[in-house]
C-alpha positions as CSV (number, residue, x, y, z in Angstrom):
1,X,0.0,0.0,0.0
2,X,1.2,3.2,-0.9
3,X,1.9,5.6,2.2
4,X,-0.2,8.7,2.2
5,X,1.4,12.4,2.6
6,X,0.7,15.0,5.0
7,X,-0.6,18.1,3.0
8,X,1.6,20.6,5.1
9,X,0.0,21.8,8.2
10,X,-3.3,20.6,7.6
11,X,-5.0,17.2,8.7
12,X,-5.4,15.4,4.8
13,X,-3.7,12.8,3.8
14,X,-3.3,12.3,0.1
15,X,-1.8,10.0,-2.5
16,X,1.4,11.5,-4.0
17,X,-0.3,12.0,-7.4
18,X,-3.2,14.1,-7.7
19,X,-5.7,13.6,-10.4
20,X,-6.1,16.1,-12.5
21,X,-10.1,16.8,-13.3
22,X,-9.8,19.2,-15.8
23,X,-10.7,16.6,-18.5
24,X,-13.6,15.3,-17.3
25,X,-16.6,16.4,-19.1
26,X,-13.9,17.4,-21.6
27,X,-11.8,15.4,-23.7
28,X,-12.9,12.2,-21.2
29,X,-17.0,11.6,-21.5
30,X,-18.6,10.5,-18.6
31,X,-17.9,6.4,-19.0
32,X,-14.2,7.2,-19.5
33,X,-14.2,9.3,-17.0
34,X,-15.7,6.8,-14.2
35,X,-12.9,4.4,-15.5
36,X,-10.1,6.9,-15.1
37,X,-11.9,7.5,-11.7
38,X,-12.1,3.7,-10.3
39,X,-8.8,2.7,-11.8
40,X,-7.1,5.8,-9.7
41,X,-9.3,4.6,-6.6
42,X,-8.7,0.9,-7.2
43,X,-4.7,2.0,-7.1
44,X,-4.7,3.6,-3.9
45,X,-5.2,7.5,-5.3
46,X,-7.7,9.3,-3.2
47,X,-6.9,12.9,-4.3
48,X,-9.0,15.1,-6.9
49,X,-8.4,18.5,-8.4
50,X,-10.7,19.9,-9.8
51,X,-11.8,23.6,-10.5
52,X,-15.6,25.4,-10.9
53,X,-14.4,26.6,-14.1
54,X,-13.8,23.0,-15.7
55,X,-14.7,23.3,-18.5
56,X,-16.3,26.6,-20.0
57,X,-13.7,26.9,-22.5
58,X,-15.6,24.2,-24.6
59,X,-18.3,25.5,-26.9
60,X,-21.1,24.4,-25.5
61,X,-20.5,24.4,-21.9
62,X,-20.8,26.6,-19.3
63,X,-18.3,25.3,-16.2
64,X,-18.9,23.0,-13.7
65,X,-19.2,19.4,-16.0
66,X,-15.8,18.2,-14.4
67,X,-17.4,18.7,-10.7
68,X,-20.7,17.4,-11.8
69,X,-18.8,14.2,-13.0
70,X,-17.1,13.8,-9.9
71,X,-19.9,14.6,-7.7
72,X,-21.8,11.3,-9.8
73,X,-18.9,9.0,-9.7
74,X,-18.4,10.0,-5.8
75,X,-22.9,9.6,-5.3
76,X,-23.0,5.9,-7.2
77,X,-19.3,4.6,-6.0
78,X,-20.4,5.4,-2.1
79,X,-16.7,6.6,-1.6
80,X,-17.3,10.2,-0.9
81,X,-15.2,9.9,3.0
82,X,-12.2,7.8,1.1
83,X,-11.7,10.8,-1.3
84,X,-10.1,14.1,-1.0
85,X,-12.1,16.5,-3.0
86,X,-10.0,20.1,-4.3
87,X,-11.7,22.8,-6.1
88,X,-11.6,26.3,-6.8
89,X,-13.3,29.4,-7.2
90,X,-12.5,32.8,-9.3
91,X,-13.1,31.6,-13.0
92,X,-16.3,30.1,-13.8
93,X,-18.4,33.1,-16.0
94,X,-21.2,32.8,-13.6
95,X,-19.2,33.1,-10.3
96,X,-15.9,35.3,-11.6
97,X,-13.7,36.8,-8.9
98,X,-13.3,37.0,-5.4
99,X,-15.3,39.1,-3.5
100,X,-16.8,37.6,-0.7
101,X,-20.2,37.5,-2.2
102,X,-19.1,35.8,-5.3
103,X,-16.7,33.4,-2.8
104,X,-19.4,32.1,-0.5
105,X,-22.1,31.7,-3.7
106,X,-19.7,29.6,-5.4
107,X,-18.8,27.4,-2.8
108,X,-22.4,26.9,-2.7
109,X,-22.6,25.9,-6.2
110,X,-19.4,23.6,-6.4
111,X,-21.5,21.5,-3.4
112,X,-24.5,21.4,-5.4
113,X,-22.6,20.2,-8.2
114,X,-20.2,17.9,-6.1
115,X,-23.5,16.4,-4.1
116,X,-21.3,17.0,-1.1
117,X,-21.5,18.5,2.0
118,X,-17.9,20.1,2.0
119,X,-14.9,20.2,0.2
120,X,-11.7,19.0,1.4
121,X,-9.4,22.0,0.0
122,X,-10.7,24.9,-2.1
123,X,-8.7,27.4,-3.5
124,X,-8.3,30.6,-4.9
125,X,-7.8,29.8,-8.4
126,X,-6.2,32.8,-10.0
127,X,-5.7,35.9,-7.2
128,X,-7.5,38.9,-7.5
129,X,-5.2,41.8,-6.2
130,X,-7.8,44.5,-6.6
131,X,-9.6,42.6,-3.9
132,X,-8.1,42.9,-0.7
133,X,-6.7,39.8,1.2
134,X,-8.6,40.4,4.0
135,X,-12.3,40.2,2.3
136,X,-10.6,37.3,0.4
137,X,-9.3,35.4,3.6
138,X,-12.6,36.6,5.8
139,X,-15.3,35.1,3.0
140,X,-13.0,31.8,3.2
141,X,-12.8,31.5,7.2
142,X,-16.5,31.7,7.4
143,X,-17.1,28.8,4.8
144,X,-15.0,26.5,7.3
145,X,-16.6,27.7,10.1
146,X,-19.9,27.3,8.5
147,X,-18.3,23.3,7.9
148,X,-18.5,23.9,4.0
149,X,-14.8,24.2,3.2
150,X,-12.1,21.8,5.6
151,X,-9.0,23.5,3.9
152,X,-8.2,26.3,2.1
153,X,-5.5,27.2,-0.8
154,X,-4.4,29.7,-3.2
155,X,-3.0,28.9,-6.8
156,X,-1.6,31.6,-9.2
157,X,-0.7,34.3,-6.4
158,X,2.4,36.5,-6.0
159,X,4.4,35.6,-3.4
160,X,3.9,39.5,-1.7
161,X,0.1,38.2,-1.7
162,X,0.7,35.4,-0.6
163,X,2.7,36.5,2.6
164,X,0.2,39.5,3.4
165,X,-2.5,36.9,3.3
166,X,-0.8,34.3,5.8
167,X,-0.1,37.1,8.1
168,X,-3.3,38.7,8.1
169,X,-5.1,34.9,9.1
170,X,-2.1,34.4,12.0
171,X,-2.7,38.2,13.3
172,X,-7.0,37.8,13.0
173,X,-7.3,33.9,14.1
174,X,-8.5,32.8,10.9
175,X,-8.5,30.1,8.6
176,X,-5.2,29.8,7.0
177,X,-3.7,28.5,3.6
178,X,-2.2,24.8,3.7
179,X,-1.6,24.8,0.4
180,X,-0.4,26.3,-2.6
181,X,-0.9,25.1,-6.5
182,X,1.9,27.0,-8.5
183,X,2.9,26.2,-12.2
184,X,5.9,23.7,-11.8
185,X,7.7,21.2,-13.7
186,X,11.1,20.2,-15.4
187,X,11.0,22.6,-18.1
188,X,9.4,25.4,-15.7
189,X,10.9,26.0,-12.9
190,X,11.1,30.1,-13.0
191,X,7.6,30.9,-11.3
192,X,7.7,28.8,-7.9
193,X,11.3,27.9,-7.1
194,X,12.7,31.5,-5.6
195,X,10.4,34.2,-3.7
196,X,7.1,32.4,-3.4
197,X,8.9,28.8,-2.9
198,X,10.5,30.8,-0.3
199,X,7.2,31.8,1.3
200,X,5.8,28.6,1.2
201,X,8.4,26.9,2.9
202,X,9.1,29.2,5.6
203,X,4.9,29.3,5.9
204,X,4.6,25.0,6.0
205,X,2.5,25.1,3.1
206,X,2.3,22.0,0.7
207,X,2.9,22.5,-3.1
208,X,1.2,21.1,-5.4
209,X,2.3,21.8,-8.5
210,X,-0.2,21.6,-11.9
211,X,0.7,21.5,-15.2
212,X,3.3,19.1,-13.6
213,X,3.9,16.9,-17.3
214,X,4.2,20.7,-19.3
215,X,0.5,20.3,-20.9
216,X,2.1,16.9,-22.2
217,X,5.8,17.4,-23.5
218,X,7.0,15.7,-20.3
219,X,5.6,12.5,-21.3
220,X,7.7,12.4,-24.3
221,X,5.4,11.7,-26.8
222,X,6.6,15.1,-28.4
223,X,9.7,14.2,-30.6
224,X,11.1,16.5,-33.4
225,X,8.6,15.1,-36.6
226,X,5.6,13.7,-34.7
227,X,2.3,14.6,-34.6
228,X,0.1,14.0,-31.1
229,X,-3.5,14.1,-31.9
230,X,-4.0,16.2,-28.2
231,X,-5.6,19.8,-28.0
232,X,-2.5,20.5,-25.4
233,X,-0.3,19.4,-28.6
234,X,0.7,23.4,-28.8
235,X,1.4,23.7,-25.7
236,X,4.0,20.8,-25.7
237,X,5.1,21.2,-28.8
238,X,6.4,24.9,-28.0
239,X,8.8,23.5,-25.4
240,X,10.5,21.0,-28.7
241,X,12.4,23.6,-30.2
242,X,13.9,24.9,-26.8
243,X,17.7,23.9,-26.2
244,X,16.0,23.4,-22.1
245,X,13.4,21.1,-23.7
246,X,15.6,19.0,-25.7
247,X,18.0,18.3,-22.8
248,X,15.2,17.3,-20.2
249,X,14.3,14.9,-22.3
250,X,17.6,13.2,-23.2
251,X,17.9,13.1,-19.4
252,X,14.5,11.8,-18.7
253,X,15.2,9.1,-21.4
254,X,18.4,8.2,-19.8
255,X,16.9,7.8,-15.8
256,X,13.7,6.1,-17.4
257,X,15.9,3.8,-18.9
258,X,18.2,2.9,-16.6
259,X,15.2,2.1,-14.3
260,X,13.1,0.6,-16.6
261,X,10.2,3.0,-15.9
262,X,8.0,5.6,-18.4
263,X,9.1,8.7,-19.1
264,X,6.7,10.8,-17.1
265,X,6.8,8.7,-14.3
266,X,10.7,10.0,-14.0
267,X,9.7,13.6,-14.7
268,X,6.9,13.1,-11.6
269,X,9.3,11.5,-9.6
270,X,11.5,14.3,-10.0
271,X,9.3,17.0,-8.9
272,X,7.4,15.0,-6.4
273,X,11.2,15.2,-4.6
274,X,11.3,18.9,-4.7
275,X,11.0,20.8,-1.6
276,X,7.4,21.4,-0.4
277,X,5.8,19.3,-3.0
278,X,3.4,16.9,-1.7
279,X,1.6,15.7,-4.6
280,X,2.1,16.9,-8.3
281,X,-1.5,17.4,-10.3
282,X,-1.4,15.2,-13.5
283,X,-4.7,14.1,-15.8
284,X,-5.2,10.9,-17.9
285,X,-8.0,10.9,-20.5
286,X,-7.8,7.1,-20.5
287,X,-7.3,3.9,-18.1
288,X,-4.4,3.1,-20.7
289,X,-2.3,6.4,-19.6
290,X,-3.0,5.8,-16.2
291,X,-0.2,3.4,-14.8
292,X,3.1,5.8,-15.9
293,X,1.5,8.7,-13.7
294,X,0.7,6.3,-10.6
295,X,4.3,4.8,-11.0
296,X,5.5,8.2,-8.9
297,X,4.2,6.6,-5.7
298,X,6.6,3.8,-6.5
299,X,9.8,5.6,-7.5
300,X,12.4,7.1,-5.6
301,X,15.3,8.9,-7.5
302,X,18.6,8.8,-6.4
303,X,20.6,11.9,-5.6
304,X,22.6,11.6,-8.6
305,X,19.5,10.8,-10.8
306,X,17.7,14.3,-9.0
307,X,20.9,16.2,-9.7
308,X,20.7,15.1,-13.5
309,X,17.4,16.2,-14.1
310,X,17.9,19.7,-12.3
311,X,21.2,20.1,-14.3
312,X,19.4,19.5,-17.7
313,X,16.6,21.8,-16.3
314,X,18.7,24.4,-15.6
């Protein structure tokens, strides 16, 4: 059985790999997704990310289909108390930004949705800093006092944010942030690691890190002359013709290799080790890509093999 990790201060316990929602209801229909689900569950995974927005970028939708997926495949699998449940509010047209109004109605919504009584960690999904922290902060402390919300979060926040917010809830008593969901992985490593990693470790907050495979490239699918039939393929593809990108991957090849493991399970690995990180955010479409992301509870790197991976990733 895998062992479970602490997420920082707070009292969860989660899988080292997160699964990433924002495919359900997306490029993953409902029956793949419930396959995706059980074959995470069935392997020991028992943490979800997902986001109120999820996924009104599609013609046709209007946000919300990725909880509503989870909220039925948590209602007709009876495994709602096994299952750590992340979402986040700021983003979905009906419920944009973060006053405290707008906070407190979403919350409501993602519940309705989620056919749950609280959510295990919800976050800020993208800061607002023409709203102060301390409506921000205030809105979230009453949803877990009110028992809707067990955790709070922030993801996409400066680091100044960030440490104004954390010192506001120690001065006032209030709930504080356990976690933090930055942009981090091999090929970018600029945004977290320096002030805000700074913040967050000195704070005991837990990372965890999404868009942890590079919308893709760190599976190494992407190789100069193919073609991946994925609507992240321009994404990936942009990090191909990068001197970075090319490197990472000859060293991913190499560790994977030598350990006999995928590709992206070394490029998890790797960040999974970083300081802070409790659980990188990664999302499979099918059951079939499902067993090189949950290889990262399996896989320790050694020192050396850590050291080549941040030397290519320099």
């Amino acid at each position: 059985m895998t062992s479970l990790r602490k997420l920082g201060s707070s009292d969860l316990e989660v899988f080292p790999l997160s699964l990433g929602g924002n495919v359900f209801g997306w490029t993953a229909d409902e029956t793949r997704s419930f396959a995706v689900l059980d074959a995470y569950a069935a392997a020991g995974g028992n943490f979800l990310d997902t986001a109120d927005s999820y996924s009104a970028w599609v013609q046709g939708n209007e946000g919300g289909e990725s909880e509503t997926v989870i909220g039925k495949w948590l209602r007709t699998r009876g495994n709602r108390e096994d299952i750590v449940v992340a979402t986040k509010v700021s983003q979905h047209p009906a419920y944009p930004g973060l006053s405290a109004a707008n906070i407190k109605a979403a919350a409501d919504a993602s519940l309705r949705r989620l056919g749950t009584d609280h959510i295990d960690l919800y976050y800020t999904h993208f800061d607002k800093p023409d709203v102060p922290v301390e409506e921000i902060v205030g809105a979230l402390d009453e949803l877990v006092r009110a028992g809707k919300v067990r955790h709070i979060g922030a993801s996409n926040i400066s680091p100044e944010r960030l440490r104004e917010s954390l010192e506001f809830s120690d001065r006032e008593g209030l709930a504080r942030y356990v976690a933090l969901q930055p942009h981090y992985n091999l090929v970018s490593r600029d945004t977290y690691e320096g002030a805000l990693l700074e913040v967050a470790s000195r704070a005991g907050l837990a990372a965890v890190p999404y868009y942890a495979l590079a919308s893709g490239f760190l599976t190494g699918k992407y190789r100069p002359g193919t073609t991946v039939d994925s609507p992240r393929a321009a994404g990936a593809a942009g990090h191909l013709g990068t001197e970075r990108g090319q490197r990472v991957l000859a060293a991913l090849d190499e560790v994977a290799g030598d350990r006999g493991v995928a590709v992206p399970t070394v490029a998890l690995a790797w960040l999974a080790a970083r300081p802070t990180v409790a659980a990188p955010i990664a999302s499979a479409r099918t059951v079939e890509q499902l067993p090189a992301l949950l290889g990262v509870a399996d896989l320790v790197l050694t020192d050396e093999e850590l050291a080549r991976l941040s030397k290519a990733s320099a």
